[in-house]
C-alpha positions in Angstrom: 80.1 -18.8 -5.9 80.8 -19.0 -9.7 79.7 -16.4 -12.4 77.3 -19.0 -13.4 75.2 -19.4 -10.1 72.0 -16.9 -9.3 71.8 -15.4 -5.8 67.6 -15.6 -5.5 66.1 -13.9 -2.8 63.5 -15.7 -0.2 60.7 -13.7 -1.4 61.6 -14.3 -5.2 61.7 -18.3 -4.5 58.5 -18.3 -2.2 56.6 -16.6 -4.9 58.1 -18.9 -7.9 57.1 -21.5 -6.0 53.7 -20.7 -5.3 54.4 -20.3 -1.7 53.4 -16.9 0.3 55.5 -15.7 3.0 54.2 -17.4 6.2 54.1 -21.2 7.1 51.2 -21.6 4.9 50.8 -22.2 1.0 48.9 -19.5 -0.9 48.0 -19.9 -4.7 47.8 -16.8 -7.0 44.5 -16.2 -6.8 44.7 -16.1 -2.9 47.9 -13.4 -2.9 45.7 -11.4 -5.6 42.5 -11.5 -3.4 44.9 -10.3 -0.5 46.7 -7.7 -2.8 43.7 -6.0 -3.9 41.2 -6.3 -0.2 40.2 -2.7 0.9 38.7 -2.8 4.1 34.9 -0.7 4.0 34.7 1.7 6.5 31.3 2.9 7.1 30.7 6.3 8.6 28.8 6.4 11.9 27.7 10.2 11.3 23.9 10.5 10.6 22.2 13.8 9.0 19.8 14.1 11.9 22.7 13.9 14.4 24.4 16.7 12.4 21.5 18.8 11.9 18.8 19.2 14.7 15.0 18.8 12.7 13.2 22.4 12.6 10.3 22.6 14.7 6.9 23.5 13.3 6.8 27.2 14.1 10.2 27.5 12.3 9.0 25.5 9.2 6.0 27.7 8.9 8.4 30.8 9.4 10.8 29.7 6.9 8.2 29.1 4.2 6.2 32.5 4.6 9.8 34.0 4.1 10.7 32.4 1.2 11.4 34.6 -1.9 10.7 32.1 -4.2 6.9 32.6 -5.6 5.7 31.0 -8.8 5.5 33.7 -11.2 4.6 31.5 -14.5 1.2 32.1 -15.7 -0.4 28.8 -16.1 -3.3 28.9 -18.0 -5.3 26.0 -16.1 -5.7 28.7 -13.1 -6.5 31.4 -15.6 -9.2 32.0 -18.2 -8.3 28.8 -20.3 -10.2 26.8 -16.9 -13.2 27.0 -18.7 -11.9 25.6 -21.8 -10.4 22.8 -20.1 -13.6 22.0 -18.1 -15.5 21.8 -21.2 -13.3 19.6 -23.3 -12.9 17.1 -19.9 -16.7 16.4 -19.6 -17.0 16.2 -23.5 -14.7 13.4 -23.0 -16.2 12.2 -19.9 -19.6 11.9 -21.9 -18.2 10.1 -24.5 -16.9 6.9 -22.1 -13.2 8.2 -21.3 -11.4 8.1 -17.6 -9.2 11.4 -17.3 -6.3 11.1 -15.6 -4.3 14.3 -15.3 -0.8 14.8 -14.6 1.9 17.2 -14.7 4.1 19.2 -11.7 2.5 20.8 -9.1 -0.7 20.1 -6.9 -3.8 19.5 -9.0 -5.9 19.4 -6.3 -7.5 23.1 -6.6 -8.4 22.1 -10.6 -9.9 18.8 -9.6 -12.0 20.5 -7.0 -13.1 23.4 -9.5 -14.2 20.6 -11.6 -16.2 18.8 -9.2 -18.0 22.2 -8.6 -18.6 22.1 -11.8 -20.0 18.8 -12.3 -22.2 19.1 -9.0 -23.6 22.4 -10.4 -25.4 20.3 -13.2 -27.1 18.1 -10.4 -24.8 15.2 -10.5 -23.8 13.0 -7.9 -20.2 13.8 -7.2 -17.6 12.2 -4.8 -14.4 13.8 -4.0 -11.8 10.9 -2.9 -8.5 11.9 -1.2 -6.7 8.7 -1.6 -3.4 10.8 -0.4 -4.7 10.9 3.3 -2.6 7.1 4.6 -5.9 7.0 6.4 -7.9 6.3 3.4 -8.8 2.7 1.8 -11.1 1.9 -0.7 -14.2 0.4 1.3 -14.2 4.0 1.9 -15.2 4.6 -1.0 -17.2 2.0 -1.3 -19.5 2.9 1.5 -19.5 6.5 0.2 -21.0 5.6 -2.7 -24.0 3.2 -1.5 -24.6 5.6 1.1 -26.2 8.4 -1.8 -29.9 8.5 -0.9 -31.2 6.6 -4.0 -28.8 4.0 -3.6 -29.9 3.4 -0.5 -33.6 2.8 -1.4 -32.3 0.4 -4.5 -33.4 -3.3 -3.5 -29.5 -3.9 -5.4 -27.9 -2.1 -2.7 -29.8 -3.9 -0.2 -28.7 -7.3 -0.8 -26.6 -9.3 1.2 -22.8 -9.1 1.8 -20.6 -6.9 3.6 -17.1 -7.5 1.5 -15.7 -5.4 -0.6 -16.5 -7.4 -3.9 -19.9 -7.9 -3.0 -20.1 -4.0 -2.4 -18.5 -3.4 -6.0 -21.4 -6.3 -7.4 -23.7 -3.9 -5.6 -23.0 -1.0 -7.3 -21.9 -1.8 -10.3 -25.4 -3.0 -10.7 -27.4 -0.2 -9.1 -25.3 2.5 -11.5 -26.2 -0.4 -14.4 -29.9 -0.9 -14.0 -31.0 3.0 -13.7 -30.0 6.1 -15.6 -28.0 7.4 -12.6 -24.6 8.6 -13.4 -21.6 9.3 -10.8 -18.5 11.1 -11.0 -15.8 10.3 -8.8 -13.3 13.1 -8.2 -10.1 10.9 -7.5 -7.0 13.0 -6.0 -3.6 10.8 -6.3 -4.9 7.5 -7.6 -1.1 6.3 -7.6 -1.1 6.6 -3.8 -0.5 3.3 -1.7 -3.4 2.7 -0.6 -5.2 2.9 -4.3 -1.9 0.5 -5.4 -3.2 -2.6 -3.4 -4.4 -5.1 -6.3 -7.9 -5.2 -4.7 -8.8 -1.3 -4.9 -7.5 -1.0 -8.7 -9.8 -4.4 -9.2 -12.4 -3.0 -7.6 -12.1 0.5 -9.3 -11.7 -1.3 -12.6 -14.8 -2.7 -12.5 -16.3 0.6 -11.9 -14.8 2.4 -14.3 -15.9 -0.1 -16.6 -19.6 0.9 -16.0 -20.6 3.8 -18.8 -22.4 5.4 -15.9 -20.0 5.7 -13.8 -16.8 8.8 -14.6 -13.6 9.0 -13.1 -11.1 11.7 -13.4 -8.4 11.7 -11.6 -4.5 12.8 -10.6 -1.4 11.5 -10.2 2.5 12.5 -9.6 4.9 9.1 -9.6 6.2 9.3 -12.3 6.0 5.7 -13.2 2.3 5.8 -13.0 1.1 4.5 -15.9 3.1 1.5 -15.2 -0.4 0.9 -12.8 -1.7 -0.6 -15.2 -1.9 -3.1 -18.3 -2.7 -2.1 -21.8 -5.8 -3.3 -21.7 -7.0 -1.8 -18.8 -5.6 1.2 -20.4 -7.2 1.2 -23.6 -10.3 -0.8 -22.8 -13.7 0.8 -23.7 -16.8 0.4 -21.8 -19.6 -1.1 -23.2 -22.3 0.8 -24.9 -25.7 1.4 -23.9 -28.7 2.2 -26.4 -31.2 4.2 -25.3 -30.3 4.5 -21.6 -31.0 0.3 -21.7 -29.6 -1.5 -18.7 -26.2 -2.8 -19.1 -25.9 -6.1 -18.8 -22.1 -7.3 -19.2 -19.7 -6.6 -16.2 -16.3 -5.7 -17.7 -13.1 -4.6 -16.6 -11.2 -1.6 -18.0 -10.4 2.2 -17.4 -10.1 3.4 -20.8 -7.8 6.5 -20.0 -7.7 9.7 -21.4 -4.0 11.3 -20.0 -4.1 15.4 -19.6 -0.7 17.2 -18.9 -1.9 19.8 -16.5 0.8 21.1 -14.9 0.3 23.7 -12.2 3.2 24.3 -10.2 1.6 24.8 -6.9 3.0 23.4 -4.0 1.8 20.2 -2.6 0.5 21.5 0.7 -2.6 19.8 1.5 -1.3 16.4 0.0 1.4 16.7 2.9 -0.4 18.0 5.1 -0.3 14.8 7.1 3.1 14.4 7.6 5.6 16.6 9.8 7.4 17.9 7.1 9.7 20.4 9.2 11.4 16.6 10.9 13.4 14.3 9.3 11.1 11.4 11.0 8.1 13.1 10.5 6.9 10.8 7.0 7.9 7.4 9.1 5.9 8.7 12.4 2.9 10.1 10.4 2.5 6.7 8.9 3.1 4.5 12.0 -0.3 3.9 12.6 -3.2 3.8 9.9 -6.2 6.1 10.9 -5.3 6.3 14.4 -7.5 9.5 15.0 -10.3 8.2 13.2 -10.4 4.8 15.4 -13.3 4.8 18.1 -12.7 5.7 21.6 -9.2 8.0 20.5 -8.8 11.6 21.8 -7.7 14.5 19.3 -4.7 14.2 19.9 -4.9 9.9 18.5 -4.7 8.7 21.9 -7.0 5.9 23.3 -8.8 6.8 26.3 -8.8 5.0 29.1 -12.0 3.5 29.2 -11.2 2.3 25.8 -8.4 0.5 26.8 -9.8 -1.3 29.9 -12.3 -2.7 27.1 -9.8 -4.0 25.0 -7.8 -5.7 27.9 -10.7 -7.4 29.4 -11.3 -9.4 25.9 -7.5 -10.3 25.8 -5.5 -13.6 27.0 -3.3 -13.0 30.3 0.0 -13.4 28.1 -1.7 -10.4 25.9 -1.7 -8.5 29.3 1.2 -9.4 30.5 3.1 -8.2 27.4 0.8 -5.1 27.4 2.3 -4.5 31.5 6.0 -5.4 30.1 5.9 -3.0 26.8 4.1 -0.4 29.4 6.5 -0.6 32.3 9.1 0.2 29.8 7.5 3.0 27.9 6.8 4.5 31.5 10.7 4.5 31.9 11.9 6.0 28.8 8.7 9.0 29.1 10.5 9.6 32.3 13.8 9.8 30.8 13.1 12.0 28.3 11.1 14.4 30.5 13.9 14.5 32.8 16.2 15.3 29.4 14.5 17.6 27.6 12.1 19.4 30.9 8.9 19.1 28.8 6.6 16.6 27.5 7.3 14.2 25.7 4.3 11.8 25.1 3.7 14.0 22.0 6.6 11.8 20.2 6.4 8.4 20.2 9.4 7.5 18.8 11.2 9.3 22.7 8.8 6.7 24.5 9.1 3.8 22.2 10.5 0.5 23.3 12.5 -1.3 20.5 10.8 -4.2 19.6 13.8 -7.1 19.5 14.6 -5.6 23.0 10.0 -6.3 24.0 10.9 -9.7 22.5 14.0 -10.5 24.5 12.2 -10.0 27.5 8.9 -11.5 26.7 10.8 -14.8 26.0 12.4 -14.2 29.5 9.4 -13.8 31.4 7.9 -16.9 28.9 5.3 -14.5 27.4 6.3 -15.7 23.7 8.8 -18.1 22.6 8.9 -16.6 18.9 8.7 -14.1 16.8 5.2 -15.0 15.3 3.6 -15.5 18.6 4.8 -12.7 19.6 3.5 -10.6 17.1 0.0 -12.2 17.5 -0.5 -11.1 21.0 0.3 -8.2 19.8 -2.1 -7.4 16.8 -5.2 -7.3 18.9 -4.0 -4.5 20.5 -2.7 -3.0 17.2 -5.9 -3.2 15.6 -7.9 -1.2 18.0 -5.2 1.5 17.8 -4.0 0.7 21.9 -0.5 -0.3 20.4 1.9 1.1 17.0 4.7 0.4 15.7 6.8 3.3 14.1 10.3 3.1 12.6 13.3 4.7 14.5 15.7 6.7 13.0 18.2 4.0 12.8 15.9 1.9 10.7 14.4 -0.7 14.0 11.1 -1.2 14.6 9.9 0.5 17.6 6.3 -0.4 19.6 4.2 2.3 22.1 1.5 1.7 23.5 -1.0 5.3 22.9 -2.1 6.3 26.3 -1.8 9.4 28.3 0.9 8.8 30.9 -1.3 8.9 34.1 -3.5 6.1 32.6 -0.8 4.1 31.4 0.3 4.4 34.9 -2.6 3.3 36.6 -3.9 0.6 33.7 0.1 -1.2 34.2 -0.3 -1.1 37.7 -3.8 -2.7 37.9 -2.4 -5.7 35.4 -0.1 -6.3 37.3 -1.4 -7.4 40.1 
């Protein structure tokens, strides 16, 4: 081989020539793609697989031994109350919402308040919009139910939805010199998010009759609202005259009253000592409160033959499937654990792809939206919920005691 000739390696050509080092071509975007791939790797390990949740006793032991007390003086617990009262209902009066905010509950100064307001014979109405059990026909129906609403010919009209209830009383409160305060805890909870409830609250807060103060603690709550329902002002009355024009508005007042206190009450529906406690406590909206439940939220037996004898026979069918199922895993986690374990529905809870797999075996459902409709008659009497597990799947139980799950699944059956 002469001086003049160049020895070129087969990996050197392959790549001059645009060709990678199989049988196939590869550009250079393809060997740079290649180059520069990092497999992911996702860790299996969960936090609730490492750590075991604490049990309620040792929650309530940890917290009584905790060190850390709040030794900042704040003045809205203190003497300067009473100056706060009086500038709030000086604002009230003159056609302002409050809306406080701040760290810490504020449920102990909204309460003091309301006291306060009630002492001067005033019709008062404390709303805990924090409890997921909550929505705001509630309120609605708490407000025509004060006595001299209830003799009003307004209130007496016809319609049972909730704009014809807000009609109602927007013109009752209009029409008379009546004035109502409503004591709103958490107004940026979900349930007071929903577009109908802060319509229907606008409307009343538009009223000059009507007062709201309330809380909040998102942070991004005054993104709740527009600028004009912020800043609108309610229309003036002259002479305690009727008011005639039905407006829209809150015309907010914001208060920085920070507290510090612990959020106790406002939690107290959740299971704060489990890491599934928030997802179980919400599985099922006012399950306690629905008729024919025990105390514990479970639907008695009688209540249940009810609602099977108004359902199709695919509706029972799925209701033996889900129950046969639920039967098994109660059993399996009694056998695990020696106790019981009907107290935790997400032990006894039958995944739901798994309820639909088998439905479409047994030709209960072909699809996931008839599936779901067989099953939200028995969601909305509270016989069936959904709760999510703690790998992030939807889960469905059926709430019954054990023995009369037992004996309701066998008499389907047959």
């Amino acid at each position: 081989m002469s001086s003049s000739e160049e020895s070129f390696s087969e990996g050197e050509l392959s790549d001059d020539l645009g060709y990678g080092y199989g049988t196939f071509a590869t550009t250079s975007f393809d060997q740079y793609f290649t180059r520069n791939h990092k497999s992911t790797r996702t860790s299996k390990n969960t936090f609730s697989s490492l750590l075991a949740p604490l049990t309620a006793g040792q929650y309530t032991s940890a917290i009584e031994q905790s060190t850390c007390k709040n030794e900042i003086q704040v003045p809205w617990l203190g003497t300067g109350r009473d100056l706060l009262f009086s500038r709030l209902l000086v604002q009230l009066e003159e056609g302002f919402s409050l809306l406080l905010y701040g760290a810490g509950s504020k449920r102990e100064v909204l309460n003091a308040l309301a006291k306060r307001i009630n002492r001067r014979r005033r019709d008062v109405i404390v709303v805990n919009a924090f409890n997921p059990g909550f929505a705001i026909k509630d309120l609605l129906a708490s407000i025509e139910s004060i006595p001299t609403l209830q003799e009003s010919e307004i209130t007496q009209a016809s319609g049972s939805g909730i704009e014809a209830q807000t009609r109602r009383i927007y013109r009752s409160f209009a029409s008379s010199e009546q004035k109502l305060y409503l004591v709103i805890h958490n107004i940026d909870a979900l349930a007071m998010r929903k577009p109908q409830a802060q319509s229907c609250l606008s409307v009343l807060a538009s009223n000059p009759r009507i007062h709201i103060v309330a809380s909040a603690d998102s942070i991004a709550f005054p993104h709740l609202w527009s600028l004009a329902d912020i800043f609108s002002h309610k229309p003036a009355v002259e002479n305690d005259g009727p008011v005639i024009a039905m407006s829209k508005g809150y015309s907010w007042l914001f208060h920085d009253v920070t507290t510090l206190l612990p959020y106790d009450f406002e939690t107290a529906h959740a299971d704060r000592s489990s890491i599934k406690g928030a997802s179980q406590a919400a599985s099922s909206r006012g399950q306690k409160d629905l008729p024919g439940t025990t105390a514990t939220g479970l639907m008695t037996e009688t209540a249940a033959r009810h609602i099977l004898a108004s359902v199709t026979q695919k509706a029972k069918k799925l209701f033996a499937l889900l129950g046969t199922r639920q039967l098994e895993n109660t059993a399996e986690a009694e056998a695990s654990s020696g106790g019981n374990a009907q107290q935790d529905p997400l032990q006894i809870a039958f995944d739901y792809s798994m309820l639909f797999n088998v439905a479409r075996e047994n030709f209960v459902a072909t699809n996931d939206t008839a599936m779901r409709a067989l099953m939200a008659e028995f969601k909305d009497h509270g016989l069936m919920a959904s709760v999510t597990q703690t790998a992030g799947g939807e889960a469905v139980w059926i709430s019954l005691r054990k023995d009369a799950l037992t004996k309701l699944v066998h008499e389907v059956s047959e």
